[in-house]
Every structure is written in structure tokens, then in C-alpha cells.
C-alpha positions as a printed Julia matrix, in Angstrom:
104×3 Matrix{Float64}:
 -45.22   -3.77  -44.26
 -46.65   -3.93  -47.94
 -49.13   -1.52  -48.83
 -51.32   -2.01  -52.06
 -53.56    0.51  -53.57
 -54.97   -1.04  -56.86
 -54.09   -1.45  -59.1
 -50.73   -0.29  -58.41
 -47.56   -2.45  -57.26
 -47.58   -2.84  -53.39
 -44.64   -0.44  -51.93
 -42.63   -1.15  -48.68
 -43.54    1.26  -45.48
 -40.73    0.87  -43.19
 -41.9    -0.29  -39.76
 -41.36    2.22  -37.09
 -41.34    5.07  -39.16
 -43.6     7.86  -39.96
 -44.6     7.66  -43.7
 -46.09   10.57  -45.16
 -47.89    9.46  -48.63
 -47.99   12.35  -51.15
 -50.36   12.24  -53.98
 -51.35   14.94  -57.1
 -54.42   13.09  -58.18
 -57.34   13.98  -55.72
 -58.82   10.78  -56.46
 -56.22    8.65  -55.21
 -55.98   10.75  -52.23
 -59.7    10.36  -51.52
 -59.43    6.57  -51.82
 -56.31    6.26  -49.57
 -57.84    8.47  -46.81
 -60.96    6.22  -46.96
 -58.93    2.83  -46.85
 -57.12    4.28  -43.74
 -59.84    5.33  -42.43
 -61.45    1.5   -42.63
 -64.49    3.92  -44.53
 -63.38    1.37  -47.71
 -61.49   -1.65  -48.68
 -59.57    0.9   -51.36
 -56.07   -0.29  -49.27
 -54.78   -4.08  -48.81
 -51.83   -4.31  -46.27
 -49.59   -7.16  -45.83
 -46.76   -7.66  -43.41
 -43.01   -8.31  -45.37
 -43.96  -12.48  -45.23
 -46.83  -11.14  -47.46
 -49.71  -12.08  -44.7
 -52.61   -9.88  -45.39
 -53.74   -8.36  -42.14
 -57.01   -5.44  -41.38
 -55.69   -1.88  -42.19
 -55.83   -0.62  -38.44
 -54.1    -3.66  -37.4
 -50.96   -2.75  -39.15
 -51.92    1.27  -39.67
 -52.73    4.31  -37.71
 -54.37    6.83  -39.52
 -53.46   10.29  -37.62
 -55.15   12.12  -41.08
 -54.59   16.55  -41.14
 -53.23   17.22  -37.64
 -54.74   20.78  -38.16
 -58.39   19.37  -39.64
 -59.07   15.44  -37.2
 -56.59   15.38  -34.88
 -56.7    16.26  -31.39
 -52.78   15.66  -30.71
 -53.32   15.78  -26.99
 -55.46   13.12  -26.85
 -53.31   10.67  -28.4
 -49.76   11.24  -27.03
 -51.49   12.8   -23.34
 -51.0     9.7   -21.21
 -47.71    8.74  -22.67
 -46.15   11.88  -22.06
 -47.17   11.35  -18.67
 -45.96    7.93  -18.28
 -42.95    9.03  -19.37
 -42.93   12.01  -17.08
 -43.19    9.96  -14.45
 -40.24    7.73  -15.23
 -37.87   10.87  -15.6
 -38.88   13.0   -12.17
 -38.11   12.18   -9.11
 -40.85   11.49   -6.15
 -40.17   15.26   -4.55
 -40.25   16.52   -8.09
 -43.69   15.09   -8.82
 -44.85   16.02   -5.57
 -43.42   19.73   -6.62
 -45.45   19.79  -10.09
 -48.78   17.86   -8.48
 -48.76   21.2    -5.76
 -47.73   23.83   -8.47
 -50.86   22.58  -10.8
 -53.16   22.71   -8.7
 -52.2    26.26   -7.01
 -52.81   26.91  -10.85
 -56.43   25.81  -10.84
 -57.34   27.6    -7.75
């Protein structure tokens, strides 16, 4: 993926990855949060045949895990997807019972 703040040169994010985007110039950082955010067109993305695509089609801003993010929310149901794959029927059976002994 291309990503172009202007009026600098468009720089290649790795798809896949995690990219962490560091910045000194409070300014810039402003502008990039608000183009991730889809708050402002401050952020152009492209995919590596240079097709220009929406920011959240090709982005997902996850912003100050400590300040926005409720990190439950968004990994929660894939955890237990995956849960599920890994245990075996007794198991689940074993974990449903435990929880709810828990609650009561």
C-alpha cells in the first residue's frame, strides 16, 4: 500500500504488518490522525498498482490504545473463534460450567 501525506513522497506500508508512524511535528501528527480517522482528506492511499482506494478501505485506525481503544472489543470474538478451534467439545463444556459457577 502507498500512503501520501502532502505534500510529501508517498511511502510503502507493508501489507500485513503493523506500522507505527512516528512524527516530531504536532502538526503533521494532527493531520495524519484526522486522515485516519476519515475526520479529513489530509491522507491519500493507493494500493502498490497505484489505485487510489477510501482510507478505511485499505486502513484501520486503532489510534492510543490507552486514550480510544477498547482492545476487547476488537479482538473479543476472534479470540473466541479461535478458542473454539483449539479446545476440545469436553473442554468447552468444562470452561462454559466453570464461567458461569463464576457469575453465580
Amino acid at each position: 500500500m502507498k500512503l501520501t501525506y502532502y505534500s510529501y513522497a508517498p511511502f510503502d506500508v507493508p501489507t500485513g504488518r503493523i506500522t507505527v508512524v512516528d512524527t516530531g511535528a504536532l502538526n503533521i501528527c494532527h493531520d495524519l490522525v484526522r486522515g485516519l480517522r476519515n475526520d479529513e482528506e489530509t491522507l491519500h492511499v493507493a494500493t502498490d498498482e497505484y489505485d487510489l482506494k477510501e482510507v478505511n478501505q485499505l486502513c484501520r485506525w486503532y489510534g492510543d490504545p490507552l486514550l480510544e481503544l477498547d482492545l476487547n472489543a476488537v479482538f473479543q470474538r476472534k479470540l473466541q473463534v479461535q478458542l473454539l478451534k483449539v479446545l476440545s467439545d469436553q473442554q468447552t463444556v468444562q470452561l462454559t460450567d466453570q464461567f458461569q459457577q463464576l457469575l453465580t
